[in-house]
Backbone as JSON Lines, residues from 0, in Angstrom:
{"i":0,"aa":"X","n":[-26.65,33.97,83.8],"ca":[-26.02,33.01,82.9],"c":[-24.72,33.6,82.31]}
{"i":1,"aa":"X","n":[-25.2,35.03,81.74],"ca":[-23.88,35.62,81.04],"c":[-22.47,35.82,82.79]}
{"i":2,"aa":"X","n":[-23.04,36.03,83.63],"ca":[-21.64,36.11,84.58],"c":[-21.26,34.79,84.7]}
{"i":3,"aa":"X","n":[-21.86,33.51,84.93],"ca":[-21.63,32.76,84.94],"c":[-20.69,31.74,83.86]}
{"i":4,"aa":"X","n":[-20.92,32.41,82.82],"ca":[-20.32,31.74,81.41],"c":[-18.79,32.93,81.85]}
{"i":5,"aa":"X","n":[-18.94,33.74,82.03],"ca":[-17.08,34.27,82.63],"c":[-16.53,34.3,83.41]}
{"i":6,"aa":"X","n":[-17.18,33.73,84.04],"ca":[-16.54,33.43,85.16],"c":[-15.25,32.03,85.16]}
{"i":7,"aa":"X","n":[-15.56,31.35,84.7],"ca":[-14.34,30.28,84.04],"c":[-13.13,30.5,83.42]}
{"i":8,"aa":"X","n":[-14.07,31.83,82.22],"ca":[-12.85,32.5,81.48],"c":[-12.07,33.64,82.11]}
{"i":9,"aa":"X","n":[-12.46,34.21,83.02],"ca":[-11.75,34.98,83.9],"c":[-10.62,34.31,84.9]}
{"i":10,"aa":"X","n":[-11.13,33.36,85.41],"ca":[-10.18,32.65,86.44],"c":[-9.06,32.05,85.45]}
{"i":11,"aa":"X","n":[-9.3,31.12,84.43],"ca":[-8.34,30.88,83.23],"c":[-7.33,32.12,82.84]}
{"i":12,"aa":"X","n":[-8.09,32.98,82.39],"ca":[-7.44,34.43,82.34],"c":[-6.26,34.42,83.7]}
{"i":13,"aa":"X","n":[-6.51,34.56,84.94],"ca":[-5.86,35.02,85.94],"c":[-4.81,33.78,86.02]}
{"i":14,"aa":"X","n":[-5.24,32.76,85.94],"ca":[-4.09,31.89,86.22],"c":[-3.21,31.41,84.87]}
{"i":15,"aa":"X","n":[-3.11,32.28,84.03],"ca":[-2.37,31.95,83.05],"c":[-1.23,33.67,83.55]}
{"i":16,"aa":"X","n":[-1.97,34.43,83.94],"ca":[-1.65,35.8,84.3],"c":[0.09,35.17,85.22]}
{"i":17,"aa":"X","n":[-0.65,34.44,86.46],"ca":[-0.13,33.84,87.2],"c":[1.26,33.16,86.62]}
{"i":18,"aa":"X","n":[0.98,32.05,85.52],"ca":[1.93,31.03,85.15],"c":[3.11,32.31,84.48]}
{"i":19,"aa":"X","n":[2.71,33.29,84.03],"ca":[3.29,33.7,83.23],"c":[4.04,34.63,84.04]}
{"i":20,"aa":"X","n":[3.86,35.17,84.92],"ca":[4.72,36.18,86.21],"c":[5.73,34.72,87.06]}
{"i":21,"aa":"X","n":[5.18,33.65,86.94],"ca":[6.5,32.71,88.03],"c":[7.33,32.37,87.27]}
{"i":22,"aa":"X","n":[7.41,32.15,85.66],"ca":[8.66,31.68,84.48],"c":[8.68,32.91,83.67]}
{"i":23,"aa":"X","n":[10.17,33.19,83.78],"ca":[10.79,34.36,83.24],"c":[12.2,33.62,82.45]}
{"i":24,"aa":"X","n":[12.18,34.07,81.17],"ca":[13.12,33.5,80.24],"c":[14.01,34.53,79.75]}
{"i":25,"aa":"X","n":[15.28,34.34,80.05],"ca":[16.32,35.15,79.7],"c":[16.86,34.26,77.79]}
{"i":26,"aa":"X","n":[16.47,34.75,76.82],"ca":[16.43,34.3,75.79],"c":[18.23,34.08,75.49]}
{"i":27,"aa":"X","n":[18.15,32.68,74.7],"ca":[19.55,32.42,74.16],"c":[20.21,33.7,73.26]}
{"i":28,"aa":"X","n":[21.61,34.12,73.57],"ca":[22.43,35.0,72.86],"c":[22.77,36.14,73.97]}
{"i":29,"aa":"X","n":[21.45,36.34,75.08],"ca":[21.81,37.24,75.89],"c":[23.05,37.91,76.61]}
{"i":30,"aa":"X","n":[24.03,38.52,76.81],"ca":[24.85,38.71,77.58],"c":[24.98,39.05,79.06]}
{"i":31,"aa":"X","n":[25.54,38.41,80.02],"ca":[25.82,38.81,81.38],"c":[26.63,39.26,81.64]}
{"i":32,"aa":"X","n":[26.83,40.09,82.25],"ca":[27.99,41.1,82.57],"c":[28.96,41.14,84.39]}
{"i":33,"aa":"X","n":[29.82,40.68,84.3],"ca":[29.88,40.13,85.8],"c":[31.23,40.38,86.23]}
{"i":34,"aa":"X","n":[31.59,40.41,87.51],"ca":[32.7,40.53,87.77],"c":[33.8,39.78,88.62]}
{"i":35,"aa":"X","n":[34.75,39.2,88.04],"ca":[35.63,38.56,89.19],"c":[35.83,38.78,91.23]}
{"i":36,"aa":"X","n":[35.47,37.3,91.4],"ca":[35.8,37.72,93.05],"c":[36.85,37.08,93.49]}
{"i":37,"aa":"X","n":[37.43,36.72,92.77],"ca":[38.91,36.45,93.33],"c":[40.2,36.8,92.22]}
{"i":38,"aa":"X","n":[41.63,36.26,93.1],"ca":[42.37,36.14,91.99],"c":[42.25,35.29,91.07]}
{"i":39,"aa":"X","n":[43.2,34.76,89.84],"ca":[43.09,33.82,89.31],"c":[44.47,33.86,88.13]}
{"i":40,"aa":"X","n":[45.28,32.76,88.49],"ca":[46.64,32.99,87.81],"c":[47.29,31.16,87.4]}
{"i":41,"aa":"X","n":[48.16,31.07,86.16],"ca":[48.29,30.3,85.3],"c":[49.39,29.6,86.68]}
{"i":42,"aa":"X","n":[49.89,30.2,87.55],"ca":[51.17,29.74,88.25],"c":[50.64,29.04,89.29]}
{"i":43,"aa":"X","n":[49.01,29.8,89.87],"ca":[49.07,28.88,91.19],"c":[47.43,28.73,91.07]}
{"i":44,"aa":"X","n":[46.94,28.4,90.25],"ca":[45.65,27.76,90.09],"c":[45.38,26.61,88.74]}
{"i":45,"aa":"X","n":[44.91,25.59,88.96],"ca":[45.32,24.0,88.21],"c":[43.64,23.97,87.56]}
{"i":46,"aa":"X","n":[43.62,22.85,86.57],"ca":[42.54,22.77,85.99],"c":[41.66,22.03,86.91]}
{"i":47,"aa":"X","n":[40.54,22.46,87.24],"ca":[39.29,21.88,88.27],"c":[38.81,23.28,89.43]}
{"i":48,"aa":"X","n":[40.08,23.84,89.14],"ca":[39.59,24.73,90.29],"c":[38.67,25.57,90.48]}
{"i":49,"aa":"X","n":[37.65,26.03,91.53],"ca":[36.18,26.6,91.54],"c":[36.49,28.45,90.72]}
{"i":50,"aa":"X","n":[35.53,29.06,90.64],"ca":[35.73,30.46,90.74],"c":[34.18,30.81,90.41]}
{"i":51,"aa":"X","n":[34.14,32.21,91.19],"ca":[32.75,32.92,91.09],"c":[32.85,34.16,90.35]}
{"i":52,"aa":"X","n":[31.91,35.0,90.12],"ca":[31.89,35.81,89.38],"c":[30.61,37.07,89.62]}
{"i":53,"aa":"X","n":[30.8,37.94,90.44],"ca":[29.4,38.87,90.42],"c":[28.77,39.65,89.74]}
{"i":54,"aa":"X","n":[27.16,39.22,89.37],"ca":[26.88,39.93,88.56],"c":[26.69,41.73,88.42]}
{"i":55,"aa":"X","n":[26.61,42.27,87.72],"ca":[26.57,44.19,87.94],"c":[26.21,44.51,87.09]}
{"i":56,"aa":"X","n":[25.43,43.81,86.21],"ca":[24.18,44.66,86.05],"c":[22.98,43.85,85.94]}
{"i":57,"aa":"X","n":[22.0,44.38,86.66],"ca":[20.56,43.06,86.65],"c":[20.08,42.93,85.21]}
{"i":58,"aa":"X","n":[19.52,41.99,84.66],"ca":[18.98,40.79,83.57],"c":[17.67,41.4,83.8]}
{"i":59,"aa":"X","n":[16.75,42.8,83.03],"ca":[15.29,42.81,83.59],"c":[14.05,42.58,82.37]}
{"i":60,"aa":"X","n":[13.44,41.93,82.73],"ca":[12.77,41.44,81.41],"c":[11.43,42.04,82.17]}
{"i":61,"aa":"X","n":[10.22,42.95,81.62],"ca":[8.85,43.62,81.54],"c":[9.45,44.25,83.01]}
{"i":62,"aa":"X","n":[10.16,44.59,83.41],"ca":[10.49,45.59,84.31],"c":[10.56,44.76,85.47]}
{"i":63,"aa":"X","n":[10.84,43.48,85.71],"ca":[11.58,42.65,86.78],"c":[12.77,41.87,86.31]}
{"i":64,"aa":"X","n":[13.37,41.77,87.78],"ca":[14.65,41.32,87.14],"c":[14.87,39.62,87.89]}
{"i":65,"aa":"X","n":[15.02,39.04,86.18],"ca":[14.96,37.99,85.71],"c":[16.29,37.47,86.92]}
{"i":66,"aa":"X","n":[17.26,38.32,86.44],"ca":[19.11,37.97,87.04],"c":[19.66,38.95,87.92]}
{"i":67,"aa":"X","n":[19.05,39.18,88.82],"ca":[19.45,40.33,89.48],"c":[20.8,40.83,90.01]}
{"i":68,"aa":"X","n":[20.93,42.37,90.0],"ca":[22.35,42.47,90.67],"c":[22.78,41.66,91.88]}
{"i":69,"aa":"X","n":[24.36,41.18,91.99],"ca":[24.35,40.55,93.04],"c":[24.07,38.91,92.78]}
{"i":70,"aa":"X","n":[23.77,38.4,92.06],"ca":[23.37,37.43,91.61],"c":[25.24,36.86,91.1]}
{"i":71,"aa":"X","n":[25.37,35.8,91.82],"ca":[26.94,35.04,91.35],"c":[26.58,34.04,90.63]}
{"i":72,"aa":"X","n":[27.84,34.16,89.5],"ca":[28.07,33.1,88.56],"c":[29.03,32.52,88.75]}
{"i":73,"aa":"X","n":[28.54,30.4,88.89],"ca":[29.32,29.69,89.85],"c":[30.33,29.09,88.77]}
{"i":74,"aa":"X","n":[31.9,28.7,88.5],"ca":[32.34,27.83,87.5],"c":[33.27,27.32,87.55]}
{"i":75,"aa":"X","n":[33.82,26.77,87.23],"ca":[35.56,25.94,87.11],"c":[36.42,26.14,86.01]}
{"i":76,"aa":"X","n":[38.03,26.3,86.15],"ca":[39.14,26.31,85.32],"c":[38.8,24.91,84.26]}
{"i":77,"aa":"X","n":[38.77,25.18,83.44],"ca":[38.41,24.03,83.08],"c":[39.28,23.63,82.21]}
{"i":78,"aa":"X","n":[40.45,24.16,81.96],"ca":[41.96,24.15,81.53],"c":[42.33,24.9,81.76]}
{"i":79,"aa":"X","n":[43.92,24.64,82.28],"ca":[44.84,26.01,82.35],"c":[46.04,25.5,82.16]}
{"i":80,"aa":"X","n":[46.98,26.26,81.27],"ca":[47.86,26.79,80.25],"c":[49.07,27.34,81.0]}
{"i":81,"aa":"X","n":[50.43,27.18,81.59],"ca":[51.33,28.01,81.76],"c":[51.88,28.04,80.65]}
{"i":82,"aa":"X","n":[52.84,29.41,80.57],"ca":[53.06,30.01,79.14],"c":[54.63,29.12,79.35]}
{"i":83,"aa":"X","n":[55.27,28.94,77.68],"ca":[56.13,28.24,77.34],"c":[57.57,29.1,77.64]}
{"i":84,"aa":"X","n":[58.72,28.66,76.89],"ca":[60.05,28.79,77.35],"c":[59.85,29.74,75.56]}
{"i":85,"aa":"X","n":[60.67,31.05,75.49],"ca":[60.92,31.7,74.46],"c":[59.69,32.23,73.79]}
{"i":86,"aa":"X","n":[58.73,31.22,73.36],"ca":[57.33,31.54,72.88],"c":[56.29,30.88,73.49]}
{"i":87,"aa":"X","n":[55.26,30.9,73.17],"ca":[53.81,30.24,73.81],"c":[53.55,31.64,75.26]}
{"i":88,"aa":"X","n":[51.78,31.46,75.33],"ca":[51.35,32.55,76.59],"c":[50.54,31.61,77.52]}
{"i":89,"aa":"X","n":[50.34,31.78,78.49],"ca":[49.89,31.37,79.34],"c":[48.26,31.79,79.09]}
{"i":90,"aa":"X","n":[47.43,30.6,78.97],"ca":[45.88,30.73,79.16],"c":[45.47,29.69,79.89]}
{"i":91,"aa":"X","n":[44.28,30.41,80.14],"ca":[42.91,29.54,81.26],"c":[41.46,29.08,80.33]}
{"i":92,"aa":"X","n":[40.71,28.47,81.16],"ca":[39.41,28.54,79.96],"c":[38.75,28.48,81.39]}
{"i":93,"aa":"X","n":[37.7,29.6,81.58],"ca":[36.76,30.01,82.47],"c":[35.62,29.34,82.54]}
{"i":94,"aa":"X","n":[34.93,28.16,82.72],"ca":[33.63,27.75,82.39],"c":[32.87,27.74,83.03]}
{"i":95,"aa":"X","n":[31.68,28.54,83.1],"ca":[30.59,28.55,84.04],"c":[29.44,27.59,84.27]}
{"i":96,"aa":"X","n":[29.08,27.19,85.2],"ca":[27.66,26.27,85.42],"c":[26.84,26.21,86.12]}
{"i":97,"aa":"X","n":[26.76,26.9,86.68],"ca":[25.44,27.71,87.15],"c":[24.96,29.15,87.69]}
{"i":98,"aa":"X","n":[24.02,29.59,88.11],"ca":[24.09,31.56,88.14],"c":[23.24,30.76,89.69]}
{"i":99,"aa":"X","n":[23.45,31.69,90.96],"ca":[22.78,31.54,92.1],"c":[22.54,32.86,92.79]}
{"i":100,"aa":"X","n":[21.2,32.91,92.82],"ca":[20.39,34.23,92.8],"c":[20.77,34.46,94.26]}
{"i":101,"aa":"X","n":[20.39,35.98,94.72],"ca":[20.36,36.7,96.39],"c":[19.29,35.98,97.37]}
{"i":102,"aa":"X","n":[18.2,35.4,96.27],"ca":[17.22,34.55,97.32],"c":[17.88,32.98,97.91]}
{"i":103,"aa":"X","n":[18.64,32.42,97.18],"ca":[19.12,31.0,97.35],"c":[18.83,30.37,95.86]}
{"i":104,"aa":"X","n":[17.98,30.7,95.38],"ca":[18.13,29.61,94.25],"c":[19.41,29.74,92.82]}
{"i":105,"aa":"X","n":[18.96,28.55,92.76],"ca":[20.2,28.2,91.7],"c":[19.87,27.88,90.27]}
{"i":106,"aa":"X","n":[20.17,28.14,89.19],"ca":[20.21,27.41,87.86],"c":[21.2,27.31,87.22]}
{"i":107,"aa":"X","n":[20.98,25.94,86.45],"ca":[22.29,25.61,85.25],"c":[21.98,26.87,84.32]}
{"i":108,"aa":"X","n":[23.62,27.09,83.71],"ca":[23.79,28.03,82.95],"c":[24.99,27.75,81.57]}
{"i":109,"aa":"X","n":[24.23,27.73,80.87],"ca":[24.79,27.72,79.32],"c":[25.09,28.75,78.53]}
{"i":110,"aa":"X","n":[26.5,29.38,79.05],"ca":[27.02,30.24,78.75],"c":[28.57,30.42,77.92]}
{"i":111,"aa":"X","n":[29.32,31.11,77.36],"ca":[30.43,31.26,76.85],"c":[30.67,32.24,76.74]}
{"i":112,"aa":"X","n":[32.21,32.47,77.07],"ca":[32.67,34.13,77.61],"c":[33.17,34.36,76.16]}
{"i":113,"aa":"X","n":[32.99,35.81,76.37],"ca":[32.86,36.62,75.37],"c":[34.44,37.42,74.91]}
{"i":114,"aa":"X","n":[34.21,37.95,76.3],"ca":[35.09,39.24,76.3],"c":[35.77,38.94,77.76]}
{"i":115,"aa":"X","n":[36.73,40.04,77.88],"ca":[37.38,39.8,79.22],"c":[38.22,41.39,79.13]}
{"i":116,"aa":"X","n":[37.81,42.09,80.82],"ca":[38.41,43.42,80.36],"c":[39.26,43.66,81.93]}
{"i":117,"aa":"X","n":[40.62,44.04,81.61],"ca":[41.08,44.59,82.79],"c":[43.21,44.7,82.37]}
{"i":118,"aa":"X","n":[43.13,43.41,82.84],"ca":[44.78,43.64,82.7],"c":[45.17,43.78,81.13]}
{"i":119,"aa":"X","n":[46.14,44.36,80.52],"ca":[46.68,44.98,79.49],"c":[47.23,43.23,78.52]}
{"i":120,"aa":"X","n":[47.22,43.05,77.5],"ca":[47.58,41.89,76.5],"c":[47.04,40.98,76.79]}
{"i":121,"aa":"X","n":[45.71,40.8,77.54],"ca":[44.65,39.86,78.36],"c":[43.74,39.24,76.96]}
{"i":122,"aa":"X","n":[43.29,38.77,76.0],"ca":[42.17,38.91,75.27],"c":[41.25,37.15,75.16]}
{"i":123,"aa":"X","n":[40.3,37.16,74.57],"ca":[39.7,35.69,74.74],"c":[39.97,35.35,73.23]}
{"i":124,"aa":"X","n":[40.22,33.99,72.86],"ca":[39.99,33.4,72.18],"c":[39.53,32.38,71.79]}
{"i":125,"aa":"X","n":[38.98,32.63,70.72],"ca":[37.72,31.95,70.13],"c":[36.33,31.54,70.82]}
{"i":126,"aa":"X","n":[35.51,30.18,70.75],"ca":[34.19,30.45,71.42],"c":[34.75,29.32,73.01]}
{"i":127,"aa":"X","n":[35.48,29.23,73.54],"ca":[35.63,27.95,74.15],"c":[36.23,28.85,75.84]}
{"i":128,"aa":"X","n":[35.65,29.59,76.0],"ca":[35.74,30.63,77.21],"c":[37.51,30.19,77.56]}
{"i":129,"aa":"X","n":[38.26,30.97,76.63],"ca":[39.63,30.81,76.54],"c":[40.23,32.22,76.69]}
{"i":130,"aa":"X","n":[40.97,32.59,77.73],"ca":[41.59,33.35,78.19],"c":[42.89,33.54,77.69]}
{"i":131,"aa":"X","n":[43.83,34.29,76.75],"ca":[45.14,34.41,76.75],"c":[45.9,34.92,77.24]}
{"i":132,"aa":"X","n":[47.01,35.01,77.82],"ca":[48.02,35.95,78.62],"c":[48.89,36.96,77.56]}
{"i":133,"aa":"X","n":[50.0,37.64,78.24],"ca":[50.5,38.45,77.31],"c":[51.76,37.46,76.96]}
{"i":134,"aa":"X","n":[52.29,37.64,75.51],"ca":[53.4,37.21,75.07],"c":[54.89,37.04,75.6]}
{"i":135,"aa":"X","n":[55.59,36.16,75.33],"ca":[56.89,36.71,75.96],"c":[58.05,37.18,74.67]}
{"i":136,"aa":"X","n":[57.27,36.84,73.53],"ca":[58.48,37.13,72.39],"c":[59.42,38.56,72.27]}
{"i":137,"aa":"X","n":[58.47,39.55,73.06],"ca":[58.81,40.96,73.3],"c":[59.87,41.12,74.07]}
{"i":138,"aa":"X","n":[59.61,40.5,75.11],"ca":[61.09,40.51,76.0],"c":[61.87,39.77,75.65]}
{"i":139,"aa":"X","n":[61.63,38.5,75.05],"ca":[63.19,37.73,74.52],"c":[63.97,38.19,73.39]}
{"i":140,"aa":"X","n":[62.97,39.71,72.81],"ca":[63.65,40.07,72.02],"c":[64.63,40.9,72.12]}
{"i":141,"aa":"X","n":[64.46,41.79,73.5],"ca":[64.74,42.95,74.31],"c":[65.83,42.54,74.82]}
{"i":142,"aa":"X","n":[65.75,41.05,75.49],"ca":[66.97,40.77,76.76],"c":[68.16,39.98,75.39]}
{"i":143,"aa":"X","n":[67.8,39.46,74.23],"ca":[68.91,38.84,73.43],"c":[69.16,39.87,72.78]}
{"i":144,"aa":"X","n":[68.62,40.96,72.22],"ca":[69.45,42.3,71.48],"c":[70.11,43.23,72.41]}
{"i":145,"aa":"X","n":[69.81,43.03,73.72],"ca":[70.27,43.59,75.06],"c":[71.73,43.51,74.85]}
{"i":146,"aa":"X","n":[72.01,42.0,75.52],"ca":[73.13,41.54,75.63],"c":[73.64,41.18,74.43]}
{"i":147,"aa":"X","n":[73.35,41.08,73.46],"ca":[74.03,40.81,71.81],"c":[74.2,42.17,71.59]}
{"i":148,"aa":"X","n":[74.17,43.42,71.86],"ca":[74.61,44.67,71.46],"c":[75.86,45.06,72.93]}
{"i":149,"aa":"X","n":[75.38,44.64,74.01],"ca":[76.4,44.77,75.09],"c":[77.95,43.22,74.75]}
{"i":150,"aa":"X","n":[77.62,42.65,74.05],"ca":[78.92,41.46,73.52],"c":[79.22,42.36,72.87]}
{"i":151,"aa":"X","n":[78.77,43.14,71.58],"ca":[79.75,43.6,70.18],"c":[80.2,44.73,71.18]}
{"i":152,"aa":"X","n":[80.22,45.66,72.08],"ca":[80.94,46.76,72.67],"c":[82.39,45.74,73.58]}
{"i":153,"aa":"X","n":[81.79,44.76,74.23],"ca":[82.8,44.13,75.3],"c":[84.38,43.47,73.98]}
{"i":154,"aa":"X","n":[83.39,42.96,72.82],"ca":[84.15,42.38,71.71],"c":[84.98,43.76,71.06]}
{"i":155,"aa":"X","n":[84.3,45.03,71.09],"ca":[84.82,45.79,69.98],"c":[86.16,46.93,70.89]}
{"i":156,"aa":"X","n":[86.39,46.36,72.31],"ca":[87.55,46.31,72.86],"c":[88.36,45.57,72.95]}
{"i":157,"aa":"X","n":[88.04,44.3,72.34],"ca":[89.49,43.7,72.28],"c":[89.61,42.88,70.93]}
{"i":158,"aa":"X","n":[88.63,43.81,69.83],"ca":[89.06,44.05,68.37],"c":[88.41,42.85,68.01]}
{"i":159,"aa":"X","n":[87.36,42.32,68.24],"ca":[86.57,41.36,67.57],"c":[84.97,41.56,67.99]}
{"i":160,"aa":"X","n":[84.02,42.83,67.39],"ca":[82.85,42.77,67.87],"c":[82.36,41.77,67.54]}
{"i":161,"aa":"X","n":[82.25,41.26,66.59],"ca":[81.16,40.44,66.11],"c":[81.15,39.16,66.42]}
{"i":162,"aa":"X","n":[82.11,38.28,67.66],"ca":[82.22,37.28,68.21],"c":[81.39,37.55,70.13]}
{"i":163,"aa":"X","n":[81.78,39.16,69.69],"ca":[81.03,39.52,70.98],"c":[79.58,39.32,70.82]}
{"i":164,"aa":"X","n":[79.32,39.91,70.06],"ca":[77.56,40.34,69.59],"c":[77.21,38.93,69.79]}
{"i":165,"aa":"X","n":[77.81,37.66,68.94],"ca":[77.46,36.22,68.81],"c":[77.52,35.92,70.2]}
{"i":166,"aa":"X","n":[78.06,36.14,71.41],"ca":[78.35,35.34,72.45],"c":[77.1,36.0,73.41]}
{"i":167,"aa":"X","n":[77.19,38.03,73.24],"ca":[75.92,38.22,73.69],"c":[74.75,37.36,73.74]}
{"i":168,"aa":"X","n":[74.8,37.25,72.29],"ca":[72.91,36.76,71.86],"c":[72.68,35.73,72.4]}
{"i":169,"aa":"X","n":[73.93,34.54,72.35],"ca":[73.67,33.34,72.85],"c":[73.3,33.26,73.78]}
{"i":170,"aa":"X","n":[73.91,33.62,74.74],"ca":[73.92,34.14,76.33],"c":[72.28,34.63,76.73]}
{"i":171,"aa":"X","n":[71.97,35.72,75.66],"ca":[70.22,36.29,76.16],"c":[69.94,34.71,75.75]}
{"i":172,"aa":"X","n":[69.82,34.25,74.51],"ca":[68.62,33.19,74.3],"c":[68.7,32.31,74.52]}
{"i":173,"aa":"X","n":[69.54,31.63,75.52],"ca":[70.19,30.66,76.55],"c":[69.2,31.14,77.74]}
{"i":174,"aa":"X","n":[69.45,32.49,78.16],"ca":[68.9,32.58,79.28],"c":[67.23,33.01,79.37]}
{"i":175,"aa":"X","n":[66.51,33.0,78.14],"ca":[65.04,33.13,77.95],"c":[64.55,31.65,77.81]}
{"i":176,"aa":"X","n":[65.46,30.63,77.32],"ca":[64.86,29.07,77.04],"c":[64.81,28.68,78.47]}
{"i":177,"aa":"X","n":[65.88,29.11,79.51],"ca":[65.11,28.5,80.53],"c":[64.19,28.83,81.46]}
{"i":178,"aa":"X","n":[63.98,30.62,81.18],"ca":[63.02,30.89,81.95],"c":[61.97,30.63,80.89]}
{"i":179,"aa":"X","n":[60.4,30.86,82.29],"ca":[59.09,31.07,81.36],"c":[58.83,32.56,80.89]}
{"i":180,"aa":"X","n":[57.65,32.72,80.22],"ca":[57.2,33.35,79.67],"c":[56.3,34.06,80.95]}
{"i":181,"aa":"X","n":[55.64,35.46,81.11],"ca":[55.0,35.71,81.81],"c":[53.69,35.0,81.97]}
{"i":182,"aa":"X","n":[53.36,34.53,83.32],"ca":[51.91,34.11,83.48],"c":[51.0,34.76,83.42]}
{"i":183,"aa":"X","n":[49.85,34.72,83.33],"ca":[48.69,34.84,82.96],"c":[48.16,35.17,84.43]}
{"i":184,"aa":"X","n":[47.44,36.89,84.74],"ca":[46.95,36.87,86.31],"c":[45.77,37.7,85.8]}
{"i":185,"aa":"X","n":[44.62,37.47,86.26],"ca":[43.5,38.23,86.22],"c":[42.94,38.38,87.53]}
{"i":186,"aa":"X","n":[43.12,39.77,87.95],"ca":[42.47,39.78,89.38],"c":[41.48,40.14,89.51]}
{"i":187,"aa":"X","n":[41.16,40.08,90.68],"ca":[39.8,39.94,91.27],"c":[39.34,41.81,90.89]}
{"i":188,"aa":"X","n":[38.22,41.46,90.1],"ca":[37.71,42.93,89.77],"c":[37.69,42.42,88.06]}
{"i":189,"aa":"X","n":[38.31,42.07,88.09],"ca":[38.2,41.9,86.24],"c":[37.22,41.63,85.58]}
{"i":190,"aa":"X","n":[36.52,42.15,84.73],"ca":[34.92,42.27,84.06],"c":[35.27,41.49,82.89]}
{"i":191,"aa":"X","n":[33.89,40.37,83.29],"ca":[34.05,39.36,82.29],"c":[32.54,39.33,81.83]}
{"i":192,"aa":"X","n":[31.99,39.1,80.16],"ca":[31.1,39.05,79.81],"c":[30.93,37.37,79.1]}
{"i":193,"aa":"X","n":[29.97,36.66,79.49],"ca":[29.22,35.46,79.17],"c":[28.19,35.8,78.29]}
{"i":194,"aa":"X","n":[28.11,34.82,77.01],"ca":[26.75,35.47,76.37],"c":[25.97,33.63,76.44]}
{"i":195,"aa":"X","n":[24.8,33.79,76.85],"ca":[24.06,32.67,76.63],"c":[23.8,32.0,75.38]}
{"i":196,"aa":"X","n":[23.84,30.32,75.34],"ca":[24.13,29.57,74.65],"c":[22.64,29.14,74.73]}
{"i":197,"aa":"X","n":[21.61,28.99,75.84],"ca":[20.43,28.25,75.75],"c":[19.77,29.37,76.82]}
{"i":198,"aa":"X","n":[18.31,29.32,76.61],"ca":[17.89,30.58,77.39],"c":[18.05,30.11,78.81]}
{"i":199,"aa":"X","n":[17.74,30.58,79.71],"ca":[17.85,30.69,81.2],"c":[16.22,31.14,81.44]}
{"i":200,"aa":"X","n":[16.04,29.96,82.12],"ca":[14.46,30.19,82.6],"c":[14.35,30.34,84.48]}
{"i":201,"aa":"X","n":[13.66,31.34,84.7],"ca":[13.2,31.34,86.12],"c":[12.66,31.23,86.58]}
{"i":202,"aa":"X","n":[12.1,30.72,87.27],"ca":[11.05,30.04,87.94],"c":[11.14,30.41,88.98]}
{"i":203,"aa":"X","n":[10.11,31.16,89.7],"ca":[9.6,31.63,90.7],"c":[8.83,30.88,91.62]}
C-alpha cells in the first residue's frame, strides 16, 4: 500500500523535474553581450534595414545555457540620422527582435541597448537603443580659425589684417555649412550590450 501511495507522488515529482529542465527563463534586466556582423553607417544604410549581432558570451542559468554562445541577435535600423551642416551628429537606433539559437529556434526579444563599445566619440543615448556619432563642431572650429588666422597674415601684407581674418572665417564657415558633419560608422566587430526589458523564456 505504502509503495503504492508513492508511487503517484514520485512520477508527479519526475514530471515536474521534467517541466522544469524544458522552460528556462532569462529574467527581465538581464544583459546580453554581443557582437556586430556587419558594417553599419549613417551614409549608406536607411531606416528598415536588417542587422545581426553575435552573441560571446553564453546566458547560463543552473549550469546550462539558457542563450548560448553563437546564438544571433536578429534586428532593424529603426531610425537613422545623417549628421547636419556645422552642428548636429549622425545617429542610428539599433532595435532588436528576436535572439535565434545554434539549434534553429527562435524567440521574440525585448531588449534595449545599453552600451556600445568600439569606435572613439561613439556613445548611446538614452533608453531608445540610440546610437550617436562623433561631433563636427571640432573641426568647424579648426578649419574657420584655420583660415581666419591664414586671412589676418594674407591681410597683414597688404596692411589690413583684420579684413583678412573676417574674409578667412567667412570663407571656413561658408565652407563647413555646405559640407556634412562626419557620419556615423560602426563596424563589424563592435560590442554592443542589450539589457532585457521582459524575461526571455526557453523552451526546450
Amino acid at each position: 500500500m505504502v509503495k503504492r501511495a508513492l508511487f503517484p507522488l514520485l512520477l508527479m515529482l519526475f514530471g515536474a523535474s521534467l517541466a522544469w529542465g524544458a522552460t528556462q527563463a532569462v529574467p527581465s534586466g538581464s544583459t546580453i553581450h554581443c557582437r556586430l556582423t556587419q558594417t553599419l553607417n549613417t551614409k549608406l544604410n536607411f531606416r528598415g534595414d536588417p542587422f545581426t549581432a553575435m552573441v560571446t558570451e553564453p546566458f547560463m542559468i543552473n549550469g546550462q545555457d539558457v542563450i548560448p554562445y553563437g546564438s544571433t541577435l536578429e534586428g532593424r535600423l529603426a531610425d537613422v540620422q545623417r549628421p547636419g551642416r556645422v552642428k548636429g551628429v549622425g545617429w542610428m537606433r539599433l532595435t532588436v527582435e528576436q535572439v535565434s539559437l545554434p539549434d534553429g529556434r527562435r524567440f521574440a526579444l525585448n531588449a534595449v541597448l545599453v552600451n556600445a563599445y568600439g569606435p572613439k566619440s561613439v556613445e548611446v543615448k538614452g533608453n531608445e537603443d540610440r546610437v550617436d556619432g562623433p561631433s563636427a563642431k571640432g573641426k568647424t572650429a579648426l578649419v574657420v580659425g584655420g583660415l581666419a588666422g591664414g586671412g589676418s597674415l594674407v591681410g597683414l601684407i597688404f596692411g589690413h589684417p583684420f579684413v583678412g581674418m573676417a574674409v578667412g572665417g567667412t570663407v571656413g564657415l561658408v565652407d563647413r555649412m555646405v559640407k556634412r558633419g562626419p557620419d556615423l560608422t560602426l563596424p563589424a566587430g563592435t560590442l554592443l550590450d542589450y539589457q532585457l526589458t521582459r524575461q526571455l523564456v526557453n523552451k526546450r
